[in-house]
GUGU-402154 format. One record per residue: chain; y, z, x of N, C-alpha, C in turn. Coordinates in Angstrom, 1 decimal. Atoms other than C-alpha are relative to their C-alpha. Layout:
A_Y_Z_X_Y_Z_X_Y_Z_X
...
***
This chain:
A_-1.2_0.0_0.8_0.0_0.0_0.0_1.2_0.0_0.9
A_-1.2_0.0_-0.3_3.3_-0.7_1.0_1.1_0.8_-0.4
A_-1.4_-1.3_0.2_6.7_2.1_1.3_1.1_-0.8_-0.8
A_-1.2_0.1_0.9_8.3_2.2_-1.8_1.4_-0.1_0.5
A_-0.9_0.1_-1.0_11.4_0.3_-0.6_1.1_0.7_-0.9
A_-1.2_-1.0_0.9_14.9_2.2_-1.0_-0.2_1.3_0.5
A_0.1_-1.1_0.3_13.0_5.2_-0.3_0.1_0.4_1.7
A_-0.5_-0.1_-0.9_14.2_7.0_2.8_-1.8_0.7_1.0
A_1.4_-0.3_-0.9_10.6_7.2_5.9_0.7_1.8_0.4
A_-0.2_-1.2_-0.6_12.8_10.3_7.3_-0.1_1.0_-1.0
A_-0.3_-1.0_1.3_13.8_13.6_5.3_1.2_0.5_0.1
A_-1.2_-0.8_0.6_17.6_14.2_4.7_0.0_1.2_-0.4
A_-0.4_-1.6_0.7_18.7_17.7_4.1_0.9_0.0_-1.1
A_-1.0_0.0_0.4_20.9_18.0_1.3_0.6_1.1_-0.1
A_-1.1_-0.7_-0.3_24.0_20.3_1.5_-0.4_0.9_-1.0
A_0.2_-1.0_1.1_23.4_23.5_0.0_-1.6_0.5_0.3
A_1.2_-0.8_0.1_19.6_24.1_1.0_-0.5_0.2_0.9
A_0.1_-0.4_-1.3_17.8_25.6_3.4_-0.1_-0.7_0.8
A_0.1_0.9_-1.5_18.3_24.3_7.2_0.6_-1.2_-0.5
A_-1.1_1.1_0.3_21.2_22.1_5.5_0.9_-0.3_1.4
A_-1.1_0.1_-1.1_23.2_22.7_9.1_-1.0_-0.5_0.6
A_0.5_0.3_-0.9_20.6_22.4_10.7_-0.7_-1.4_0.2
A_-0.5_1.7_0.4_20.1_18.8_9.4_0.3_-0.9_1.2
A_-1.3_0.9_-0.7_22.9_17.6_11.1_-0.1_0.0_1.2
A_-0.3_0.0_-1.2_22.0_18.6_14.1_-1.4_-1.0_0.5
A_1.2_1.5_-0.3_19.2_16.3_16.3_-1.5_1.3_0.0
A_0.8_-0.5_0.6_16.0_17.5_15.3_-1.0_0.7_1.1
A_0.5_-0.6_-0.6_13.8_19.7_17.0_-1.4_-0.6_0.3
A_1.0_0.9_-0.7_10.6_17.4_17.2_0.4_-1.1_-1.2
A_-0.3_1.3_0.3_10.4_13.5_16.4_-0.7_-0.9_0.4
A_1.4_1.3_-0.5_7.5_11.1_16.5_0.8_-1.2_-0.7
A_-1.4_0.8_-0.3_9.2_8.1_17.1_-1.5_-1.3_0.3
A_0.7_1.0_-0.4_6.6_5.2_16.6_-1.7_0.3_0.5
A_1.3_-0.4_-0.3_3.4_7.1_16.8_-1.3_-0.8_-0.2
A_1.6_0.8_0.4_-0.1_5.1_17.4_-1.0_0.9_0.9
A_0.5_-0.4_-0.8_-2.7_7.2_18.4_-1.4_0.5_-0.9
A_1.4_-0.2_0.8_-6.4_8.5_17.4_-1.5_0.2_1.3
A_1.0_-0.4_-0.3_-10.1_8.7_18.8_-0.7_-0.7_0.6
A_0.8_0.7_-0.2_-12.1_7.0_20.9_0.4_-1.6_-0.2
A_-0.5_0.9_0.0_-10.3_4.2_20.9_0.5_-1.0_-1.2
A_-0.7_0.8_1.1_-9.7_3.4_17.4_0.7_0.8_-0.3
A_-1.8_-0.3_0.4_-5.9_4.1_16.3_-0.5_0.7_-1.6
A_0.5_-0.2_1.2_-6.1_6.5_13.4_1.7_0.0_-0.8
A_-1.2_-0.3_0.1_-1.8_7.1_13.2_0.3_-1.7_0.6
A_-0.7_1.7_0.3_0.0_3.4_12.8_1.0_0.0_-0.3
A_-1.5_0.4_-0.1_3.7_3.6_14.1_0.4_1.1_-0.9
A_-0.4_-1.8_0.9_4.3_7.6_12.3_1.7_-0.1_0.7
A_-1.3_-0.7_-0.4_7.9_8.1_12.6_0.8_1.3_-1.3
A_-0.3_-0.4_0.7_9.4_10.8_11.2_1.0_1.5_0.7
A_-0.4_-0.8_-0.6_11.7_14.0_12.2_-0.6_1.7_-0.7
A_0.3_-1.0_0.8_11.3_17.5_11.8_1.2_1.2_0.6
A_-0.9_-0.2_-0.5_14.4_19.2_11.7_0.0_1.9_0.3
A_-0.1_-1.0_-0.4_15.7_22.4_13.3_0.2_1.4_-1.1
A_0.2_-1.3_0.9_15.1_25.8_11.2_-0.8_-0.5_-1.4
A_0.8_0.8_1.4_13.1_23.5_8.5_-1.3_0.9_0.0
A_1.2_-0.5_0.2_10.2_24.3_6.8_-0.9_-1.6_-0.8
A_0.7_1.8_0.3_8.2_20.5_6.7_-1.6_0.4_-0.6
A_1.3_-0.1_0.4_5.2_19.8_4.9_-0.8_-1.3_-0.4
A_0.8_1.1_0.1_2.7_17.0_5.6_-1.2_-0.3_-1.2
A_1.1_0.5_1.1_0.4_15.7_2.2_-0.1_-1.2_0.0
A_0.9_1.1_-0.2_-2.0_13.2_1.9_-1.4_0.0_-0.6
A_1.6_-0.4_0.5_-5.2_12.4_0.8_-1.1_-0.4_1.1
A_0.8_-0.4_-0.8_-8.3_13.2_2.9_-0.3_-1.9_0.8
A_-0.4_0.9_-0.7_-8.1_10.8_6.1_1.1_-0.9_0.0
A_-1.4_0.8_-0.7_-4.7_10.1_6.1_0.8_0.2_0.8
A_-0.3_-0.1_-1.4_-4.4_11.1_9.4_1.2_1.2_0.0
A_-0.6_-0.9_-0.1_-2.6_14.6_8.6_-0.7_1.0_1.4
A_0.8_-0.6_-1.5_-5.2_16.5_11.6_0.4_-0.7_1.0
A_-0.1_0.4_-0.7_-4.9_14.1_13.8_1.6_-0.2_0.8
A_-1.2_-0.2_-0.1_-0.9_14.0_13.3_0.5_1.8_1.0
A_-0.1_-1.0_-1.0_-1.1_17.8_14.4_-0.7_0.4_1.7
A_1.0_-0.1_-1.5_-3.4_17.2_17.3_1.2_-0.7_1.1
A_-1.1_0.3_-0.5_-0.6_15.3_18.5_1.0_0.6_1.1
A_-1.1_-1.5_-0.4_1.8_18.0_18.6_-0.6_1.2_1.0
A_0.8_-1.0_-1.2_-0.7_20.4_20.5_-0.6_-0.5_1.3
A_0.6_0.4_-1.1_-1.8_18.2_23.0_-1.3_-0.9_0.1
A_1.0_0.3_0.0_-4.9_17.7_22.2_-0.3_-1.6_-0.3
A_0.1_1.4_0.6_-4.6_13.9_21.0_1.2_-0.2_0.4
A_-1.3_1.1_-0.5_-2.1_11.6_23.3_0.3_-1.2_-0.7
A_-0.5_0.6_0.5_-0.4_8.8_21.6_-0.3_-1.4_0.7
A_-0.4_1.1_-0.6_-1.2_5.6_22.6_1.3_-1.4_0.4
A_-0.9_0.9_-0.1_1.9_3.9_21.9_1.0_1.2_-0.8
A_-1.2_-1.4_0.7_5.4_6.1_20.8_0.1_1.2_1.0
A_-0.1_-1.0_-0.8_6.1_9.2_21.6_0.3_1.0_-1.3
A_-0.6_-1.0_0.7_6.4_12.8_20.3_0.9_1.0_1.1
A_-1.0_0.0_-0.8_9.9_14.3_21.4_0.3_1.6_-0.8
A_-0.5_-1.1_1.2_10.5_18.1_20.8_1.4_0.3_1.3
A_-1.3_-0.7_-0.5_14.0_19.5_21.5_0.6_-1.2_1.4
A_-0.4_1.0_-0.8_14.6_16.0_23.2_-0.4_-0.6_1.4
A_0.8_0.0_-1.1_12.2_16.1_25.8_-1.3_-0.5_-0.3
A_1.2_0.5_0.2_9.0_13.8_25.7_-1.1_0.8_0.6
A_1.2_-1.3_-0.4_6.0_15.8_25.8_-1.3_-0.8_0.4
A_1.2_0.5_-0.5_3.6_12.9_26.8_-0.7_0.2_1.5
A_0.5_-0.6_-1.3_2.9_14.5_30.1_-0.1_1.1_-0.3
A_-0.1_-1.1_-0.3_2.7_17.6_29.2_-1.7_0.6_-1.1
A_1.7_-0.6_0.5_-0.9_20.0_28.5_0.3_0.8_-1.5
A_0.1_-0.6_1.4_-1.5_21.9_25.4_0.3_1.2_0.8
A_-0.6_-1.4_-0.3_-0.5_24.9_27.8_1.5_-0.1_0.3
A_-1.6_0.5_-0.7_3.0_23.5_28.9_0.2_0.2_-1.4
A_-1.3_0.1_1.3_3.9_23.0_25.1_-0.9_1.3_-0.5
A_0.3_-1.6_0.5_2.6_26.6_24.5_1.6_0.9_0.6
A_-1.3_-0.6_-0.5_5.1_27.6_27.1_1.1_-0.3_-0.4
A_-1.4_1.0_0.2_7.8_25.3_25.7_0.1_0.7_-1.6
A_-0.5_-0.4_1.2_7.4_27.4_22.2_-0.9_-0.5_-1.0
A_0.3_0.5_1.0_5.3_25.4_20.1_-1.8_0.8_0.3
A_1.6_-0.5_0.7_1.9_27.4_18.5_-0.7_-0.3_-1.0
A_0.6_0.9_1.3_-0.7_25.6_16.2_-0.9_1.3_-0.1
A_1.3_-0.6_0.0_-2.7_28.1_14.5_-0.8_-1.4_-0.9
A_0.9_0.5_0.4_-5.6_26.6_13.2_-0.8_-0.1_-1.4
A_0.5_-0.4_1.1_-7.4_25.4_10.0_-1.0_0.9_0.0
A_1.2_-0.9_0.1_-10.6_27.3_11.2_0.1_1.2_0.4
A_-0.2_-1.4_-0.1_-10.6_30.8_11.2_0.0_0.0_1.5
A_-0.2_0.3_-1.7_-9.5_31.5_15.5_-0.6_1.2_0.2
A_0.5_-1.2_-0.3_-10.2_35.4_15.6_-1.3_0.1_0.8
A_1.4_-0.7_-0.2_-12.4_37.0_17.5_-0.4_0.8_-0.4
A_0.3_-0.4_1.2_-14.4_38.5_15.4_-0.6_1.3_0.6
A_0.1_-2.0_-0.4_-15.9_41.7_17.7_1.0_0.7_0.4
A_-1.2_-0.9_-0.2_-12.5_42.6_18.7_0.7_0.4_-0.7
A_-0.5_0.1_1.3_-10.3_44.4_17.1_1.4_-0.5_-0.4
A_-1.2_0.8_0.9_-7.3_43.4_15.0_0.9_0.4_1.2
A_-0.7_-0.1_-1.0_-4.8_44.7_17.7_-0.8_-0.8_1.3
A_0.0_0.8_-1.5_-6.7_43.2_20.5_0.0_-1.4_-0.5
A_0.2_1.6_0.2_-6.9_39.6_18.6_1.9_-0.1_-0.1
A_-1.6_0.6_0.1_-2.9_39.8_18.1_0.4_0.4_1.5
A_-0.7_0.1_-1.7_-2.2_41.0_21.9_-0.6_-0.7_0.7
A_0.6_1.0_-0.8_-4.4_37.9_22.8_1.3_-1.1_-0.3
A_-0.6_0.9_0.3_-1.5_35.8_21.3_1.2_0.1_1.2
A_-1.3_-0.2_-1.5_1.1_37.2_24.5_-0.8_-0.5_1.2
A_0.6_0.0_-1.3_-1.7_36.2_27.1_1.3_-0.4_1.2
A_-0.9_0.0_-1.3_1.2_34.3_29.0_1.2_0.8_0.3
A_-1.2_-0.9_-0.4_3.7_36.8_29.0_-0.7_1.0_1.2
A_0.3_-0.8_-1.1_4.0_38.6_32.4_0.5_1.3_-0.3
A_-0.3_-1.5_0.1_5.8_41.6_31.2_-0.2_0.6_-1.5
A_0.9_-0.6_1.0_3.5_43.5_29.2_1.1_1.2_-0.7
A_-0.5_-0.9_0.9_6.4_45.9_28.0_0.1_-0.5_-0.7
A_-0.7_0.7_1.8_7.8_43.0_25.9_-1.4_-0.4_-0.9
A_0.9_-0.3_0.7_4.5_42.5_24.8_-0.4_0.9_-1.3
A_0.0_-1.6_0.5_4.3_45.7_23.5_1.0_-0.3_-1.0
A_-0.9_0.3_1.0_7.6_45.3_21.8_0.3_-1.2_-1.1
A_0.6_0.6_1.2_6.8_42.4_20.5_-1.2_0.3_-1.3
A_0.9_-0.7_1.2_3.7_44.0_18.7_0.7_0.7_-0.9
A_-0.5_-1.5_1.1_5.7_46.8_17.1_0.8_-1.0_-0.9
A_-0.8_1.1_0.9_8.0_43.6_15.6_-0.9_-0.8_-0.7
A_1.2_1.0_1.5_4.9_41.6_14.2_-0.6_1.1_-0.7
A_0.0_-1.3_1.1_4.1_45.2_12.6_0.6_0.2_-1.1
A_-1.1_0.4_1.3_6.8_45.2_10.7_-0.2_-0.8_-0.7
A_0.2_1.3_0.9_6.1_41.7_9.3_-1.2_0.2_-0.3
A_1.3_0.0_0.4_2.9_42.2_9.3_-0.9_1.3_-0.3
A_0.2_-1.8_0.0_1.7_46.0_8.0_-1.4_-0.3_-0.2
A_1.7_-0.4_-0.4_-2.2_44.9_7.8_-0.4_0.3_1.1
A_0.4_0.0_-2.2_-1.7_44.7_12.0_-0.6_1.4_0.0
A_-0.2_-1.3_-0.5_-1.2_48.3_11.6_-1.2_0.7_-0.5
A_0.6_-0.5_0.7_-3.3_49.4_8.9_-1.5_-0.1_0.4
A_1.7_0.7_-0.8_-6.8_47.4_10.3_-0.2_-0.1_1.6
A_-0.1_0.2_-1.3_-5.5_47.7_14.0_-1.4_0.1_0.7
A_1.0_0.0_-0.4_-8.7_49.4_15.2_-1.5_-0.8_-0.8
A_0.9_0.8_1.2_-11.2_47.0_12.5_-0.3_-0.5_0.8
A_0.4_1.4_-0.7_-12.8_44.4_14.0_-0.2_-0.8_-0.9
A_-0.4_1.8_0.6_-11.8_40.8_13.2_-0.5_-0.5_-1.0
A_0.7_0.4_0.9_-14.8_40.4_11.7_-0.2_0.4_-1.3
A_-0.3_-1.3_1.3_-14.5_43.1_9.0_1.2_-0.8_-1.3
A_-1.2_0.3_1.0_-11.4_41.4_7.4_-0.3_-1.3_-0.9
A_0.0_0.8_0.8_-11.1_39.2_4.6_0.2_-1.5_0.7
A_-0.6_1.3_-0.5_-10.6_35.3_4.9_1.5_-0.1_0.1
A_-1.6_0.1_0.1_-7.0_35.7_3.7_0.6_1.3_1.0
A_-0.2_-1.1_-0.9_-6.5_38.9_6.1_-0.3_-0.6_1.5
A_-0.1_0.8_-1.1_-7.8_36.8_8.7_1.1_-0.8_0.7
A_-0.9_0.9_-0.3_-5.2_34.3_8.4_1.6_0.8_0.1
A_-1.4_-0.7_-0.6_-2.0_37.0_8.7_-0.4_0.1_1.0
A_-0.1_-0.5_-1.6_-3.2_38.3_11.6_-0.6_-0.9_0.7
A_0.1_0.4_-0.9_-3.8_35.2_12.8_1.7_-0.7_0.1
A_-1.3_0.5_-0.2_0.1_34.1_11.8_0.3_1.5_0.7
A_-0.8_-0.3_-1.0_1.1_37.5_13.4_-0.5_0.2_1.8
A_0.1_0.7_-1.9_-0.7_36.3_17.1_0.4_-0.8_0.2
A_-0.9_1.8_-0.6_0.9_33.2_17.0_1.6_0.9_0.2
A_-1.5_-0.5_0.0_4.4_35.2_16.6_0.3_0.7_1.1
A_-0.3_-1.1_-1.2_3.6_37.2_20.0_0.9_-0.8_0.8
A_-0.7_1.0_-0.7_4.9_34.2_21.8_1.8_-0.8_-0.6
A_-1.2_0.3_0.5_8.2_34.5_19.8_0.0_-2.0_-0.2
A_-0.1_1.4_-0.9_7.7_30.5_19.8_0.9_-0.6_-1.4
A_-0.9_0.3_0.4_10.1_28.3_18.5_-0.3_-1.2_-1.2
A_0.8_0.6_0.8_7.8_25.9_16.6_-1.2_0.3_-0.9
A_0.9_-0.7_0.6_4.9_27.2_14.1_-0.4_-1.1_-0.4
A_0.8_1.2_0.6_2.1_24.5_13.5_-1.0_0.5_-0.7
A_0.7_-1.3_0.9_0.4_25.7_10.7_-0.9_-1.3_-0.8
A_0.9_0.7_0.7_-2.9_23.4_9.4_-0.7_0.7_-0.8
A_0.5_-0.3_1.7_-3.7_24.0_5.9_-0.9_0.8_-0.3
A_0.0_-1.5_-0.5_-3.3_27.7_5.9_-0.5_0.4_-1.3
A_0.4_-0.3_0.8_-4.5_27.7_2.4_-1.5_-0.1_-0.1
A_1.5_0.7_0.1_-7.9_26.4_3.1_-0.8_1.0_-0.7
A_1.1_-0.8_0.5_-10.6_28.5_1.3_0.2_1.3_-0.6
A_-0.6_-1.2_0.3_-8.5_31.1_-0.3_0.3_0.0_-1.5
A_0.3_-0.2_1.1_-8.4_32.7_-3.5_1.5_-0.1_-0.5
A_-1.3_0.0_0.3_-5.3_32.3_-5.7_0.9_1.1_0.4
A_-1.3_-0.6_-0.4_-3.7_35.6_-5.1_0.1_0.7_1.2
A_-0.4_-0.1_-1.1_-4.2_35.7_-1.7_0.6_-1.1_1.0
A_-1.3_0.8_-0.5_-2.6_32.5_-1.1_1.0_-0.1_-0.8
A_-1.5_0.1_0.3_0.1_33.5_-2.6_0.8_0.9_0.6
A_-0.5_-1.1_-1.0_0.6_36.2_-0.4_0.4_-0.6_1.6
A_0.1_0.9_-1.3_-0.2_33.7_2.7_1.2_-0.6_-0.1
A_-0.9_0.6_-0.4_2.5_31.4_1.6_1.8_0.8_-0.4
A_-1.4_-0.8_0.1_5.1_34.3_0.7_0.3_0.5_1.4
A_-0.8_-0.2_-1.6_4.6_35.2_4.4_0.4_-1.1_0.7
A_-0.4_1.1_-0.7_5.1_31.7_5.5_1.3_0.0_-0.4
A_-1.2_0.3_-0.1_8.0_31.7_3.8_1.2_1.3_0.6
A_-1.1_-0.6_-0.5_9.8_34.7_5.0_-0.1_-0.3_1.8
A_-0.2_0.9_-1.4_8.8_33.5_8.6_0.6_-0.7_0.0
A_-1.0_1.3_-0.2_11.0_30.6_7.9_0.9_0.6_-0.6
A_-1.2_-0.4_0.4_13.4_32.7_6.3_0.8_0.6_1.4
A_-0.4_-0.4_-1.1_13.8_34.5_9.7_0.4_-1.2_1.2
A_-0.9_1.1_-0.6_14.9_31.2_11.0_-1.2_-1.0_1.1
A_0.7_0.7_-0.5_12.0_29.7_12.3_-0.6_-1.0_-0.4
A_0.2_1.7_0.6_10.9_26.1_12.0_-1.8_-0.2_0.0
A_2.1_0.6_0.6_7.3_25.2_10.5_-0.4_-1.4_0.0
A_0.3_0.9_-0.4_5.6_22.7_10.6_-1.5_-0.1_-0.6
A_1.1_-0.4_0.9_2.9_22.6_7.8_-1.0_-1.4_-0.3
A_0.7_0.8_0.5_-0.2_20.6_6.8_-0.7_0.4_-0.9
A_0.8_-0.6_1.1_-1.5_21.5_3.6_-0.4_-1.0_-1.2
A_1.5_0.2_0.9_-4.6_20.6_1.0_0.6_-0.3_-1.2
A_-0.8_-0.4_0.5_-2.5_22.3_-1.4_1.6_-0.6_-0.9
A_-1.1_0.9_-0.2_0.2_19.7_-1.7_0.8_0.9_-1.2
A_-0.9_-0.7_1.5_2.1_21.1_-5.1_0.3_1.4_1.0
A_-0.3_-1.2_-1.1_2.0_24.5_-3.2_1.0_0.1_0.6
A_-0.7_-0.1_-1.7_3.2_23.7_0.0_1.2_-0.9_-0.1
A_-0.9_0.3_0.1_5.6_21.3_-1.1_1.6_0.8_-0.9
A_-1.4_-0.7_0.9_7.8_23.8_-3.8_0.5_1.2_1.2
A_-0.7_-0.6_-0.5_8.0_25.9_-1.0_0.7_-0.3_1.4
A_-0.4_0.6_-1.4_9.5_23.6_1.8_1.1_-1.1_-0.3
A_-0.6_0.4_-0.1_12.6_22.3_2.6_0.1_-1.3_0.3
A_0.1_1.1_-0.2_11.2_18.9_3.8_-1.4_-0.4_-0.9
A_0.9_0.7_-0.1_8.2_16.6_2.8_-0.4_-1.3_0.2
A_0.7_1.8_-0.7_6.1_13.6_4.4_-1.1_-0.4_-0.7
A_1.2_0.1_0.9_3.4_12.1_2.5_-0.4_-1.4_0.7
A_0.6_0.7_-0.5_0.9_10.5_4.8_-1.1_-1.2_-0.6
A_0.9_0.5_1.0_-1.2_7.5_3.2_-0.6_-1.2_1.7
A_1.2_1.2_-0.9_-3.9_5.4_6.1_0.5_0.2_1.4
A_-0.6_-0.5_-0.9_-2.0_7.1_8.8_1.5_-0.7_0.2
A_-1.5_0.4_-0.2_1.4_5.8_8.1_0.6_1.2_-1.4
A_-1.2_-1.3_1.1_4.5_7.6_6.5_-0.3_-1.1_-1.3
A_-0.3_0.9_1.1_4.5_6.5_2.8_1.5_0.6_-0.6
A_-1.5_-0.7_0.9_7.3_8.7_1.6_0.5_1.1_0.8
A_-1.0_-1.6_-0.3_10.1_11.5_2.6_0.8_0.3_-0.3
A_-0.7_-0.1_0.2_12.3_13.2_1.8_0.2_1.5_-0.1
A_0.2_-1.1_0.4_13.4_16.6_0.3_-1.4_0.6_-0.5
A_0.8_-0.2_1.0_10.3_19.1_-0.8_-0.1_-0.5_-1.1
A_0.0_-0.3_1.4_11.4_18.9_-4.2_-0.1_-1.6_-0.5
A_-0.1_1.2_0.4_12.0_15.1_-4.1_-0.9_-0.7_0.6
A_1.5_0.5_0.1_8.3_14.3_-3.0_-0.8_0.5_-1.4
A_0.8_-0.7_1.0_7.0_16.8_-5.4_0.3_-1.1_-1.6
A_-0.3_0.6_0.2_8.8_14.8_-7.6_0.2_-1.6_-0.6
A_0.2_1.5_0.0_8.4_11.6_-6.8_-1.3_-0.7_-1.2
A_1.3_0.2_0.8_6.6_10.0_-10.0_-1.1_-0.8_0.6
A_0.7_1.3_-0.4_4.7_7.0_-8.2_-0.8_1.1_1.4
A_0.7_-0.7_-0.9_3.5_10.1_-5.1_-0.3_1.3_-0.8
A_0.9_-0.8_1.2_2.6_12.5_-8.0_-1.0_-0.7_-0.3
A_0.8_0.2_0.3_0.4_10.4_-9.4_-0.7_-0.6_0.6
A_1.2_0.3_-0.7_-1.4_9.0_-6.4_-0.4_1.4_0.6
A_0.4_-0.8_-0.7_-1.4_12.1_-4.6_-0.3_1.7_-0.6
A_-0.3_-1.0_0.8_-0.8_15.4_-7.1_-0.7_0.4_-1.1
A_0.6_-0.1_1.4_-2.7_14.6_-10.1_1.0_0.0_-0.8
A_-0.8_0.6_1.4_0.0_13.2_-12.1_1.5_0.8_0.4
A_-1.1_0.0_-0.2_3.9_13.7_-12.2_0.0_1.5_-0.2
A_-0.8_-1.6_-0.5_5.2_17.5_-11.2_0.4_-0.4_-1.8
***
């Protein structure tokens, strides 16, 4: 299928909502002509798209439209054959899945990461491994506490003990040990009961309230789109649509291929 013309590939902020300044400013990452994939066949076909500074973006699509492979991207793990991905204006195609750790950007993962005989405090002080000074460490724990009060409550539990949706905080507050400046978050809803993803994505969203930029791929699409300031809607590994959340969610002609009928 061909991109409904008229309709804008990027995502405009409009004035008034969240990460509206931050809009304006040059985007904090930006695949810029993305071709890239597996064993030598291209699964991503020329992906351009931005993701701007303090946003909260959210990639939907339907199963194999190169939304995984888009984030493998971003972590390293999958180089681009042709294009580039550009965070904070810096090409990252030289650089390891440990360099863009250090540079700020943390994917947790769709599959549960924990380790599961340690306990809950030792799986979130695994998230500072490269920090050399273990006070800030420290002090960063007592601040994902805060945000996160199961840290505290299940600290000595082991990993394995906790729920699927208990899993997934404390695996968003070990990704937060690295203060990092990007949060890649693959479809954080996966296998979760309704009203513990609605707890999942009330803490996603006050992590982005605290000014941090996301970077979502979710199942979920209706979900994940009402509560995000952007959306991309991936169809055969190309952009089909973007724009505002609300003006994907929206969209009658990506409602009803992708949503189950018009929002």
């Amino acid at each position: 299928m061909t991109s409904p013309s008229a309709e804008p590939l990027a995502a405009p902020q409009p004035a008034g909502a969240p990460g509206a300044a931050a809009a304006a400013a040059a985007p904090m990452l930006r695949f810029s002509g993305v071709v890239a994939g597996y064993g030598g066949g291209d699964v991503l076909h020329g992906v351009s798209f931005d993701v701007p500074e303090a946003s909260l973006t959210c990639v939907v699509g339907p199963n194999g439209a190169g939304k995984s492979t888009l984030l493998a991207t971003v972590s390293g793990i999958v180089r681009p054959r042709l294009g580039d991905v550009v965070f904070r204006g810096e090409s990252m195609k030289s650089l390891s899945p440990r360099e863009r750790l250090q540079r700020g950007i943390v994917l947790v993962p769709q599959n549960h990461s924990l380790f599961r005989e340690m306990t809950v405090r030792e799986n979130v002080m695994m998230g500072a491994f490269l920090l050399r000074d273990r006070a800030l460490a420290h002090r960063r724990y007592e601040e994902v506490v805060e945000l996160f009060p199961i840290v505290a409550e299940r600290a000595k539990d082991k990993a394995g003990a906790l729920s699927g949706g208990q899993q997934r905080l404390v695996e968003f507050a070990r990704c937060l040990m690295l203060d990092p400046a990007l949060v890649v978050l693959d479809e954080p809803s996966m296998g979760l009961d309704p009203r513990t993803l609605r707890v999942v994505f009330a803490t996603m969203r006050k992590m982005h309230g605290q000014g941090r930029t996301i970077l979502l791929v979710e199942q979920n699409a209706r979900a994940g789109l009402r509560r995000s300031t952007h959306g991309i809607v991936l169809e055969n590994g190309r952009v089909r649509f973007g724009g505002t959340g609300r003006e994907v969610l929206e969209h009658p002609e990506i409602g009803a291929l992708f949503l189950g009928g018009a929002a």
